[in-house]
C-alpha positions as CSV (number, residue, x, y, z in Angstrom):
1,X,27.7,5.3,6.8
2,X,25.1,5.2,9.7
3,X,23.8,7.7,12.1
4,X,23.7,7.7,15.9
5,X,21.4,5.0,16.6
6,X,19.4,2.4,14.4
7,X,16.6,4.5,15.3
8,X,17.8,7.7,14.0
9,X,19.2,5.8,10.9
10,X,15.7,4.3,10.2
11,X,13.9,8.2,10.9
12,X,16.4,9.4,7.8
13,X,15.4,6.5,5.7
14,X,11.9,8.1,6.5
15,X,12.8,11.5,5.9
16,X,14.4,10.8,2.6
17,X,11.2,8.8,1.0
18,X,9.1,11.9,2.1
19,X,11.5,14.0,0.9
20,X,11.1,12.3,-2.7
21,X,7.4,11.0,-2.8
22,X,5.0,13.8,-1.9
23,X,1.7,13.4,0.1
24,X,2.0,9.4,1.1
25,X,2.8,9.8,4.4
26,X,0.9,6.6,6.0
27,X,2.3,4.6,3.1
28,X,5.9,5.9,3.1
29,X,5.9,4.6,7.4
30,X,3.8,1.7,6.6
31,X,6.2,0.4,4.0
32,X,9.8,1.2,5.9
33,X,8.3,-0.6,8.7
34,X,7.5,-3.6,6.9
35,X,10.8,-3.5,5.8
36,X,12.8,-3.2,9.0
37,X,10.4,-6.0,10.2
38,X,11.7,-8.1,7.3
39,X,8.6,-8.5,6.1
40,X,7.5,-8.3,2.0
41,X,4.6,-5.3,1.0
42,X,1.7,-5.4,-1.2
43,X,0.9,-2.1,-2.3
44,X,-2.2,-1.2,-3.8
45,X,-2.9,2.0,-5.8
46,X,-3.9,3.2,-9.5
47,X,-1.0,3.3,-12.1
48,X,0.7,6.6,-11.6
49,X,0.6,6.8,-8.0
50,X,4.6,6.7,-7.3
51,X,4.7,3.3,-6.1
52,X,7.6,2.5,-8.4
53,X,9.5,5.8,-7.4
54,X,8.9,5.0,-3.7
55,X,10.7,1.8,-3.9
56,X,13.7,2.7,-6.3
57,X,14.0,5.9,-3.1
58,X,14.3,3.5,-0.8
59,X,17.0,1.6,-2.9
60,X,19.0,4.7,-3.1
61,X,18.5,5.8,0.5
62,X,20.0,2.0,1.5
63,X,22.6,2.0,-1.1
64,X,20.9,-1.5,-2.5
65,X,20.3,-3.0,-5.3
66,X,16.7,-2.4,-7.0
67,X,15.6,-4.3,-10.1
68,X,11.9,-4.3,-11.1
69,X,10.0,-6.7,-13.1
70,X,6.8,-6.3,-15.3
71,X,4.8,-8.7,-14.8
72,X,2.6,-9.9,-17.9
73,X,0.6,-12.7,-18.9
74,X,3.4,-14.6,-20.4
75,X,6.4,-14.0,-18.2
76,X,7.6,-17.2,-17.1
77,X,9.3,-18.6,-13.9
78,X,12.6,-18.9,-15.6
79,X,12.5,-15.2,-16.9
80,X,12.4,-13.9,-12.6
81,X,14.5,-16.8,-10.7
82,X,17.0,-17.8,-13.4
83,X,18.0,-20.6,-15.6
84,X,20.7,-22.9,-15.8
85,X,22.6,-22.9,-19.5
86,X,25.1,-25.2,-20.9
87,X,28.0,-23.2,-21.4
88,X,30.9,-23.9,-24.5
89,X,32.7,-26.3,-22.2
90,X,29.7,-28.4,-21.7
91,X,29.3,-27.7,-17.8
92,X,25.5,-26.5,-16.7
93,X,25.7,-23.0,-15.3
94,X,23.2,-21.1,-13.6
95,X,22.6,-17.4,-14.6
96,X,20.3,-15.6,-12.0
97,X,17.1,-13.9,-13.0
98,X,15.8,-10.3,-11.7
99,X,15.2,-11.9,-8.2
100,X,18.8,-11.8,-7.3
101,X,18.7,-8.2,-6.5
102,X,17.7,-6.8,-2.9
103,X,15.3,-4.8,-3.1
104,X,12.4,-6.2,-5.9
105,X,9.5,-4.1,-7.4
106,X,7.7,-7.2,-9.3
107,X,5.0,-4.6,-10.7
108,X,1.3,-5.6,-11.5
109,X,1.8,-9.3,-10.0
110,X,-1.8,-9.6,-10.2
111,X,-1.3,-9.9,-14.2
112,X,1.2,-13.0,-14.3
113,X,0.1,-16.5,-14.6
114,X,-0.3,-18.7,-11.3
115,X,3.0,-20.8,-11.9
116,X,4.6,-17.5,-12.1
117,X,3.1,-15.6,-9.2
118,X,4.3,-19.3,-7.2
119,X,7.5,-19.1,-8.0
120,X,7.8,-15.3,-6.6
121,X,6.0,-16.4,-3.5
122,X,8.2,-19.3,-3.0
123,X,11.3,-17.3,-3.3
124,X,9.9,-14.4,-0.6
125,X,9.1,-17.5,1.8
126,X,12.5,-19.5,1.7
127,X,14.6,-16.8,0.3
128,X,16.4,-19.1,-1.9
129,X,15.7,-20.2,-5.5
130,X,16.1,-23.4,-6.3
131,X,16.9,-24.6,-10.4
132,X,17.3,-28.1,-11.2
133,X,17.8,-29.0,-7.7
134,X,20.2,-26.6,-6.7
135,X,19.2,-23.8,-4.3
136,X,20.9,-20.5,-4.5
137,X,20.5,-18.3,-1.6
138,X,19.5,-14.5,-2.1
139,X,20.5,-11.9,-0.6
140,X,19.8,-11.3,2.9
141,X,18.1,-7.4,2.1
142,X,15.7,-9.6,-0.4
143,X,12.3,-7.7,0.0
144,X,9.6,-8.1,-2.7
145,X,7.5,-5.2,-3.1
146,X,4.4,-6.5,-5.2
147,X,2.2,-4.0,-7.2
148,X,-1.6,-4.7,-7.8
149,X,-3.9,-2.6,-9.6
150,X,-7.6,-2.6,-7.5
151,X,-9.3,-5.8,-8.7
152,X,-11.7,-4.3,-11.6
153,X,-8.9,-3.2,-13.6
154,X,-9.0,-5.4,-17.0
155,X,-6.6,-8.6,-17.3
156,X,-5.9,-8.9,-13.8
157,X,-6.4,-12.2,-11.7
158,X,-6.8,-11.7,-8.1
159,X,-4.4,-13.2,-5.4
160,X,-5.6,-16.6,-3.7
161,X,-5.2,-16.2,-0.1
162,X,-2.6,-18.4,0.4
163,X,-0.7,-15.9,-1.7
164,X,-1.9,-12.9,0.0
165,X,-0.9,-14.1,3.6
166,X,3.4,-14.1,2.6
167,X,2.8,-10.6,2.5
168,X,3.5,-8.9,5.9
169,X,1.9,-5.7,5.2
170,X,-0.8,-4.5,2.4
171,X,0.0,-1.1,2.2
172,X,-2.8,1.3,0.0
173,X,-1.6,3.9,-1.8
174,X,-4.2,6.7,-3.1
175,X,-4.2,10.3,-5.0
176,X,-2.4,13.0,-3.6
177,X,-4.1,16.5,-1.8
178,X,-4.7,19.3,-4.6
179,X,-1.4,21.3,-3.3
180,X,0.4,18.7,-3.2
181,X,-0.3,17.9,-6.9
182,X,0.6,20.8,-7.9
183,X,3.5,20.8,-5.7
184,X,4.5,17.7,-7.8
185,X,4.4,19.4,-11.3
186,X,6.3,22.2,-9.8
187,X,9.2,19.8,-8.6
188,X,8.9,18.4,-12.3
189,X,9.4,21.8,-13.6
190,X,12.5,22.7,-11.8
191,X,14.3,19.5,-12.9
192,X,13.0,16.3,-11.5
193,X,12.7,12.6,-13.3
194,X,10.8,9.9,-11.9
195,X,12.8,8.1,-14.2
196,X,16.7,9.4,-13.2
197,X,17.5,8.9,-10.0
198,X,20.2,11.5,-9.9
199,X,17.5,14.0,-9.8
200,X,15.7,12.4,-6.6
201,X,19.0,14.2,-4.7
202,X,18.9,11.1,-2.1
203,X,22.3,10.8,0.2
204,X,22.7,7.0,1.1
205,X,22.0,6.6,4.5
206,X,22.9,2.8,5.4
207,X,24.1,0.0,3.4
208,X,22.9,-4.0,3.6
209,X,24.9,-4.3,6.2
210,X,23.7,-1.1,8.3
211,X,20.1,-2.9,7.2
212,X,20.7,-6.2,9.1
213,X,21.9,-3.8,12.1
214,X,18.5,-1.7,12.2
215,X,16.7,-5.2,11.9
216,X,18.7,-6.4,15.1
217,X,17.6,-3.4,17.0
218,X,14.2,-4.4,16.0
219,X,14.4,-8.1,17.0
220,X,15.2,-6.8,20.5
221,X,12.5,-4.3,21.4
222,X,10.7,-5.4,24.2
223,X,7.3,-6.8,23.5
224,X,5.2,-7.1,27.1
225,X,2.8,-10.4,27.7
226,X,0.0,-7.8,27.8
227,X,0.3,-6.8,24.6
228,X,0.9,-10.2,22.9
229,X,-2.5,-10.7,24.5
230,X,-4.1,-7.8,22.8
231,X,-3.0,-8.9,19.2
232,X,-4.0,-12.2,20.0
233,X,-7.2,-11.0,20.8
234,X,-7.4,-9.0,17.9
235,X,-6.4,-11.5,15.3
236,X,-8.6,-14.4,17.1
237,X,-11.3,-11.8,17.0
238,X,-11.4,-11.3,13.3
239,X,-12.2,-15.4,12.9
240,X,-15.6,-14.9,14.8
241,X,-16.6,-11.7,13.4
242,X,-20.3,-12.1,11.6
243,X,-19.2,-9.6,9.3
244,X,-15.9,-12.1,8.0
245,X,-16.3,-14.9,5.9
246,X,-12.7,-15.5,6.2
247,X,-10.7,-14.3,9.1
248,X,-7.3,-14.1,9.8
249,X,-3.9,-16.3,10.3
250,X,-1.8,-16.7,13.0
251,X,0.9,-15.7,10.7
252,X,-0.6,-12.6,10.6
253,X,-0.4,-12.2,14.3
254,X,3.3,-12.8,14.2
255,X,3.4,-9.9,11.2
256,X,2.0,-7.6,13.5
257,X,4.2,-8.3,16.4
258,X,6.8,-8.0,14.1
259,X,5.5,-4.5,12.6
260,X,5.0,-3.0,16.1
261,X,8.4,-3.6,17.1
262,X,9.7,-1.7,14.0
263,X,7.3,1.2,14.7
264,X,8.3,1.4,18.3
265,X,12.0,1.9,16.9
266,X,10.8,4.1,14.1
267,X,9.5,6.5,17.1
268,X,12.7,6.1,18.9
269,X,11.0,3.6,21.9
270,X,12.7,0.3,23.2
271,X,9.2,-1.5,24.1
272,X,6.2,-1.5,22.1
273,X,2.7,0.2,23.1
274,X,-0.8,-0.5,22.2
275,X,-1.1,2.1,20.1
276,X,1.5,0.7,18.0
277,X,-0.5,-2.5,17.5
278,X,-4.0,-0.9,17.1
279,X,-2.1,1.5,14.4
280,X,-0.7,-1.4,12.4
281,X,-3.6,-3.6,12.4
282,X,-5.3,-2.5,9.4
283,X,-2.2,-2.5,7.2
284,X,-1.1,-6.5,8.6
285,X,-4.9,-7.8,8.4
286,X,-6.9,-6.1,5.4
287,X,-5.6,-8.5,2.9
288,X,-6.1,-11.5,5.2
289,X,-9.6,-11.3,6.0
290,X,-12.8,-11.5,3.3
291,X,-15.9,-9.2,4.3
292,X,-19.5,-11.4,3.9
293,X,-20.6,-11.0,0.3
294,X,-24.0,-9.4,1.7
295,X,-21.9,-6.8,3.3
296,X,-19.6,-6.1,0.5
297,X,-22.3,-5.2,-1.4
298,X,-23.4,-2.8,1.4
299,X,-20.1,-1.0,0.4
300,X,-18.5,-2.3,3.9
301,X,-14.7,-2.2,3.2
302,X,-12.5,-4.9,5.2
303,X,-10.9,-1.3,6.6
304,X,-14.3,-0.9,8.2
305,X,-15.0,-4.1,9.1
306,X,-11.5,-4.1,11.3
307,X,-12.3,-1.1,12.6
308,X,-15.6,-2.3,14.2
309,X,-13.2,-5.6,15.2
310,X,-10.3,-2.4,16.8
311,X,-13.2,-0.5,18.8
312,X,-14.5,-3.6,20.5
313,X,-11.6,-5.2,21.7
314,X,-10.5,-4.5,25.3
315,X,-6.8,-2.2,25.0
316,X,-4.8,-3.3,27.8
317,X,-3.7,0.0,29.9
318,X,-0.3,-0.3,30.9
């Protein structure tokens, strides 16, 4: 398996997800290069929006495995990272839980209990689970994609920001165009199944190990001091903004060093431009950063609020 380059290989990835989930074309790049950057994706959206049948298509385009967990008020840490059980010949065993999979949909995460939600979030940060002082290594495609209903929905608890910052990428995910609704129920009349794969007609493209390649050819695109500078900037500018009561990280300016560097690949470059940066931004830093009370109730989104922080801070030319 595998194309001509890493680049071309990630591009088909691409095309496949558009070629299964109509009309998400900013989320669809958003959440490949999130992946590619190793990084794990929030993704925000109504129910019904495809966010499940975007993941499983990536599954199937990388030849991974998928699992997906519901999460619910009363799921447990146990019931996602395992337990260990005392087999007939009296020796402990461990049995893994629905985290030892590669690619992980854990679905409306902002509905579990807080000892469950830490659990996830310690797994995405070491990538191992540990039970009864034993860690277990997952596997080295291990991406969590986390679904969250907007905020008002009833029975959901909202994120602490300690949570919110393990995620590389919030990536939003809204209604489709009119025509490409319809578009949708016309693909559902000819035969398609959000819920069989076998109708999504996706060819593999890479494996895990095609994965780690394509990750390697990210890891080595060329990142110039100039444009560390300007995400520095960016991310430092976000802490003094009047309009942020919270601003953000510096892990967020390593996710969107990271993220640029995938989209460079993604558009077939070996060094990384400001536009590539300035393009990212909102998806890396909207989660991270809390608009002032007074403005939220103005209606000011923290996508508007970075966009005032974007078109005020110097873009280096070369």
């Amino acid at each position: 398996m595998g194309g001509t380059s890493p680049a071309h290989d990630a591009r088909q990835i691409l095309a496949a997800l558009q070629g299964v989930v109509l009309g998400q074309e900013a989320a669809l790049r958003e959440t490949l290069i999130c992946l590619l950057a190793r990084g794990h994706v929030l993704l925000e959206g109504v129910p019904g929006t495809a966010k499940t049948l975007l993941v499983r298509t990536m599954a199937l385009a990388l030849s991974v495995r998928f699992q997906r967990i519901q999460f619910t008020p009363d799921l447990m840490p146990a019931d996602i990272t395992g337990v260990t059980l005392l087999s007939g010949t009296h020796e402990f065993t461990f049995r893994p839980g629905p985290l030892f999979a590669d690619l992980v949909l854990a679905d409306e995460i902002n509905r579990a209990p807080a000892k469950t939600q830490a659990a996830l979030l310690e797994a995405m940060q070491e990538r191992t689970v540990t039970a009864d002082g034993t860690a277990h290594p997952l596997s080295t495609a291990f991406t969590v994609f986390a679904t969250q209903n907007p905020i008002e929905f009833e029975g959901t608890y909202p994120l602490p920001e300690a949570e919110l910052d393990r995620f590389m990428m919030k990536v939003q995910i809204g209604y489709p165009a009119a025509e490409l609704e319809q578009r949708i129920l016309t693909r559902y009349v000819e035969g398609f199944e959000a819920d069989r794969p076998a109708t999504y007609g996706v060819t593999a493209v890479m494996d895990a190990a095609g994965l780690e390649q394509t990750r390697r050819a990210v890891d080595a695109v060329r990142v110039e001091p100039q444009i560390t500078a300007y995400i520095t900037s960016i991310v430092r500018a976000t802490r003094g903004a009047a309009s942020l009561t919270l601003g953000a990280s510096p892990r967020a300016g390593v996710g969107l060093l990271k993220t640029a560097r995938a989209a460079a690949l993604l558009d077939g470059r070996d060094y990384v431009i400001p536009d590539d940066v300035k393009a990212l931004a909102p998806a890396v830093l909207r989660h991270r950063i809390n608009v002032a009370p007074e403005l939220e109730l103005e209606g000011v989104t923290p996508d508007a609020a970075l966009k005032a922080i974007l078109d005020k801070t110097e873009v280096p030319t070369t």
